[in-house]
C-alpha positions in Angstrom: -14.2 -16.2 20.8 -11.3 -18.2 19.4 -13.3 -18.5 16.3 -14.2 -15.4 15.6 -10.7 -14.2 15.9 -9.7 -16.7 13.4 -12.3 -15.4 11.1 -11.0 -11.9 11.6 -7.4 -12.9 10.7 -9.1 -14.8 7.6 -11.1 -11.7 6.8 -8.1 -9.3 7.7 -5.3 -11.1 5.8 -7.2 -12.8 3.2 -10.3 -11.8 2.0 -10.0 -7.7 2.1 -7.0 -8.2 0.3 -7.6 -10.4 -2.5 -11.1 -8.8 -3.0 -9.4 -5.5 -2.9 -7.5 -6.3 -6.3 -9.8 -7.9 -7.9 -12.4 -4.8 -7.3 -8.9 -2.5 -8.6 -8.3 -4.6 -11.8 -11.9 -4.7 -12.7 -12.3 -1.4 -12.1 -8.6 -0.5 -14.1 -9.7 -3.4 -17.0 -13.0 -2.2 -17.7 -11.8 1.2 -19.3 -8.2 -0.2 -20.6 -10.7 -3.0 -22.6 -12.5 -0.4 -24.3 -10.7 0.0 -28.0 -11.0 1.9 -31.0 -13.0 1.1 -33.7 -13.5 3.9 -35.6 -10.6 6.0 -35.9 -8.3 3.8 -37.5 -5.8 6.3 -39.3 -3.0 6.8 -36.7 -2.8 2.8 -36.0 0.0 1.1 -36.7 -1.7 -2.6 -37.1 -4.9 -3.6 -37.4 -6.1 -6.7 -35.5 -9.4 -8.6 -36.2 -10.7 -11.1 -33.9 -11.7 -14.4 -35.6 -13.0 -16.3 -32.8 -13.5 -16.3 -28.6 -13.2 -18.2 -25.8 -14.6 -17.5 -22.7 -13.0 -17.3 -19.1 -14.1 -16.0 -15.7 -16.5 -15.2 -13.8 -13.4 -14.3 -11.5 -9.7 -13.8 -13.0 -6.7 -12.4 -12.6 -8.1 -9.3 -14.6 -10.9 -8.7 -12.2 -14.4 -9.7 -11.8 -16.4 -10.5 -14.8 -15.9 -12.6 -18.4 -12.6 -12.5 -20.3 -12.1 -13.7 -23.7 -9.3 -15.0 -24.8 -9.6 -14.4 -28.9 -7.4 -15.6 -32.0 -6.6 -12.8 -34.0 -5.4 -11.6 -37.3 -2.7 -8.7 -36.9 -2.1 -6.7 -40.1 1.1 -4.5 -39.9 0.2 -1.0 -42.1 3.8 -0.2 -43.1 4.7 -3.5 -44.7 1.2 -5.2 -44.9 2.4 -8.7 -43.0 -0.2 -10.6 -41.4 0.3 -12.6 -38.6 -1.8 -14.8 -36.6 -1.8 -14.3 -32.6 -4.0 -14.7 -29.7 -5.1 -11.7 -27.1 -6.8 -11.9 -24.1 -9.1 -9.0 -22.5 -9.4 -6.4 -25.0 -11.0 -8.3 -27.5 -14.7 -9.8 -27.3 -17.5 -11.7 -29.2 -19.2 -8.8 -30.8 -16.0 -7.2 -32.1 -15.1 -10.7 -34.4 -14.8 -9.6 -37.3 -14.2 -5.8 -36.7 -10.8 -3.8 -37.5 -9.1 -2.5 -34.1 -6.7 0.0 -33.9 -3.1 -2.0 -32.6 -0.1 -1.1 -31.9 3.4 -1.9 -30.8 3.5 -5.8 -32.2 6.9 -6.8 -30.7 7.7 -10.3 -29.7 4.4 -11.5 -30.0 3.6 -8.5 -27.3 -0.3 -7.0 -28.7 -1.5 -3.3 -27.6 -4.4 -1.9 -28.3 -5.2 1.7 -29.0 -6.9 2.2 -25.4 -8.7 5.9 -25.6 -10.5 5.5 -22.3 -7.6 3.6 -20.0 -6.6 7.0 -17.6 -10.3 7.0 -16.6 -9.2 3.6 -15.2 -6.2 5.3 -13.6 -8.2 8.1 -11.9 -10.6 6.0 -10.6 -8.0 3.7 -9.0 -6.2 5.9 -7.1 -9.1 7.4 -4.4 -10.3 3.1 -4.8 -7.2 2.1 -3.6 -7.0 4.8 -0.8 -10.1 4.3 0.3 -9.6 0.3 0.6 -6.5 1.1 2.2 -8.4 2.9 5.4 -10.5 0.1 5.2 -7.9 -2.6 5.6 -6.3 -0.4 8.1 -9.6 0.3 10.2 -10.0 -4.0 10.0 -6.5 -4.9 10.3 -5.3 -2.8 13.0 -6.6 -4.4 16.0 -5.2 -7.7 15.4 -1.3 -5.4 15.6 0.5 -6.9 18.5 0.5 -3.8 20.6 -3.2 -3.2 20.1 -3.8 -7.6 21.3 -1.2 -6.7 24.6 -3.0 -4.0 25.0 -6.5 -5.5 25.3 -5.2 -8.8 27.4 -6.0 -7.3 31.1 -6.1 -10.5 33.6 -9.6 -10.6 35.3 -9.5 -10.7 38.8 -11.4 -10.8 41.1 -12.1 -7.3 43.0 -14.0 -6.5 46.2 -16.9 -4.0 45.6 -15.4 -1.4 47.6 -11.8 -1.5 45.9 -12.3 -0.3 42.2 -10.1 -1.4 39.7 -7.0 0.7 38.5 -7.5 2.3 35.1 -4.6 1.5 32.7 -2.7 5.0 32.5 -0.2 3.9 29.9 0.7 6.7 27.1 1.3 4.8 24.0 2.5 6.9 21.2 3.3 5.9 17.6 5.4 7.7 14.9 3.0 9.6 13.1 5.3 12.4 11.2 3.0 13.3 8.1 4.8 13.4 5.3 2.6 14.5 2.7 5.1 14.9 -0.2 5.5 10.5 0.2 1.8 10.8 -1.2 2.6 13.5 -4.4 6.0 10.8 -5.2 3.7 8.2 -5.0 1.1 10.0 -7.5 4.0 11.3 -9.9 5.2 7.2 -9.8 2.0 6.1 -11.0 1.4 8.9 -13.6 5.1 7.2 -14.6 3.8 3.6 -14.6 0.8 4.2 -16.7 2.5 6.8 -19.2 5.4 4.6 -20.1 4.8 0.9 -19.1 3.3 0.2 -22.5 5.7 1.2 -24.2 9.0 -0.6 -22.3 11.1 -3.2 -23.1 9.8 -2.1 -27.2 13.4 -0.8 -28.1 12.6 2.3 -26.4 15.7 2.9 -23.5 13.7 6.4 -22.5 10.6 4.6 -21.9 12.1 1.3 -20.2 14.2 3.2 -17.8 11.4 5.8 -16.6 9.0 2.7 -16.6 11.4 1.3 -14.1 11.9 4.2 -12.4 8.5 4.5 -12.0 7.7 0.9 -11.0 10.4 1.4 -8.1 9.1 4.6 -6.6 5.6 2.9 -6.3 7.4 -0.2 -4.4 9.4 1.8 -2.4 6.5 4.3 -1.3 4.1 1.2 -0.5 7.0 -0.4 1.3 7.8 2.4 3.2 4.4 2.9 4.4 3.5 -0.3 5.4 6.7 -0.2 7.0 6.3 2.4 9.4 2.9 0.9 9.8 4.4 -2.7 10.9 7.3 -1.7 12.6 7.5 1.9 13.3 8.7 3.5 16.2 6.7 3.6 19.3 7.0 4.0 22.9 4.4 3.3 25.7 5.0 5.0 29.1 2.9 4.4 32.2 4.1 4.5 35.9 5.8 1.1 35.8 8.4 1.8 33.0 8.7 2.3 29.0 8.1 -0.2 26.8 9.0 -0.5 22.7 8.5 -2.9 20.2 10.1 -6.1 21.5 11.6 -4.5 24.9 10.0 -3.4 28.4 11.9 -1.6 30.6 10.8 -0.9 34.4 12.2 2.6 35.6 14.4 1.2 38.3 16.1 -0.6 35.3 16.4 2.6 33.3 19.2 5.3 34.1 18.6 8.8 31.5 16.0 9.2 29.6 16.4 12.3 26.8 14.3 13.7 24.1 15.8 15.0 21.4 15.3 18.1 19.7 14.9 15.7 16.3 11.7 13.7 18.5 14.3 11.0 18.8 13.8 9.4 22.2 16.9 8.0 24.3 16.7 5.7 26.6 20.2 4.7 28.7 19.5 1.7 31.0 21.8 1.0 33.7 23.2 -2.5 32.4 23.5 -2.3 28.8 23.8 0.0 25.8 21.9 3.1 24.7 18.7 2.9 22.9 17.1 5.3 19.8 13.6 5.1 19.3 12.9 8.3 16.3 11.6 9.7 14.8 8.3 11.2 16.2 6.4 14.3 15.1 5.9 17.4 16.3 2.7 16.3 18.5 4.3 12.9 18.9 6.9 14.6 21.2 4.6 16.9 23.2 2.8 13.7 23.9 6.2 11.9 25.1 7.1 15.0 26.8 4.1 15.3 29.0 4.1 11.7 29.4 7.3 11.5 30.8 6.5 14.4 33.3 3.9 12.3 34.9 5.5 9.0 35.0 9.1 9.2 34.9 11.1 8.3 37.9 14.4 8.3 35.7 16.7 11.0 35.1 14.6 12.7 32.1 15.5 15.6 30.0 14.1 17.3 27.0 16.4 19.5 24.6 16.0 23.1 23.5 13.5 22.8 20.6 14.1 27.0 20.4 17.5 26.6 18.9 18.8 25.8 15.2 
């Protein structure tokens, strides 16, 4: 058994994560590689690979072959030609072919990419959907779900059944969809302006960064709530939170607030705020509490404003 849990961290921790990027970039690189060949009128460069060199199967771009190319780059304004090397976007059969380029900075080479939002729009349900699937592997390995699992054996005579485990456990669950729209308009942001940042282009650096930081903060935010969130569990020996368990002849008042923000006054020690719940959340609490508590317990008006 010992093994297996091992293998289920390794799988949990490890492996659905780094295969879950890899599947996202190859998935996001296989339509930002595609280039434009015909069209060449709106370019601003013109690059033409002159020879490859082959990497992969497995890189930081995904799965499959990358080539790493030298490359002519001629500048249409002034008609400068420079020699550089790309990676990704350029392959065998396009040596020798003129690509449509643009913004040459600093040795930085962009390719006219017609086809990279399909990459986009296929990323975002990917990356949802591998989310649920981390979750749905990762969340029994959560502390709370282990404790919960670890019931001693003992031994029990045939005629005195065992207790079933009454505990309530509740979890913060307030949906807040509008996290999810901020998180699409952040990478609508990222993908409309991170090409074009740090190119002498303030407008496009700063909503690049902007961007970039609502993405981080969303992701944090979640996985927050989903490590350390507020929960309570109540069963008829006591409360218990992340990282404190109370027994009710240690526990004063208990109060629920009209918020969902649950108080909990012990009689040695300093008041306690575990917030905020949901709507349901608190019923759950509330009803919980009714059962169980053998504290002082009170709920406030939810009627008023």
């Amino acid at each position: 058994m010992k093994a297996v849990r091992v293998l289920h961290k390794i799988v949990a921790f490890l492996v659905i994560p780094v295969l879950g990027y890899l599947l996202g970039a190859t998935i996001f690189n296989y339509f930002s590689d595609k280039v434009e060949t015909e069209d060449l009128s709106d370019a601003s460069h013109i690059i033409v690979a002159t020879s490859c060199d082959r990497h992969g199967p497995v890189t930081l771009r995904g799965f499959g072959w990358v080539y790493e190319c030298q490359a002519t780059v001629t500048n249409k304004v002034n008609g400068n030609v420079v020699t550089t090397t790309a990676r990704g976007f350029l392959r065998p059969e396009l040596i020798g072919k003129q690509v449509a380029g643009e913004g040459f900075n600093r040795g930085d080479l962009y390719p006219v990419r017609p086809y990279a939002g399909w990459g986009m729009v296929l990323l975002l349900p990917f990356g949802v959907l591998w989310f649920y699937v981390y979750i749905a592997v990762a969340w029994p390995l959560l502390p709370e779900r282990r404790k919960s699992r670890r019931k001693p054996v003992r031994y029990q005579r045939p005629d005195k059944p065992t207790e079933p485990d009454r505990t309530v456990r509740v979890f913060a669950g307030r949906r807040r969809v509008w996290l999810f729209f901020v998180f699409l308009l952040g990478c609508a942001g990222v993908f409309a302006y991170n090409s074009s940042a740090f190119q002498d282009d303030a407008v496009a650096t700063g909503a690049a960064l902007v961007s970039w930081a609502v993405v981080i903060l969303v992701t944090a935010n979640v996985a927050w709530r989903l490590v350390r969130g507020p929960m309570i569990a109540i069963s008829p020996d006591g409360l218990e939170w992340r990282g404190a368990k109370l027994s009710w002849a240690e526990i004063q008042e208990v109060r629920l607030t009209r918020r969902h923000a649950l108080f909990i006054q012990p009689r040695n020690g300093e008041a306690v705020k575990i917030g905020g719940f949901g709507t349901e959340e608190a019923t759950r609490i509330h009803v919980a509490m009714g059962h169980f508590s053998q504290a002082t317990y009170a709920r406030e008006d939810t009627s008023r404003t």
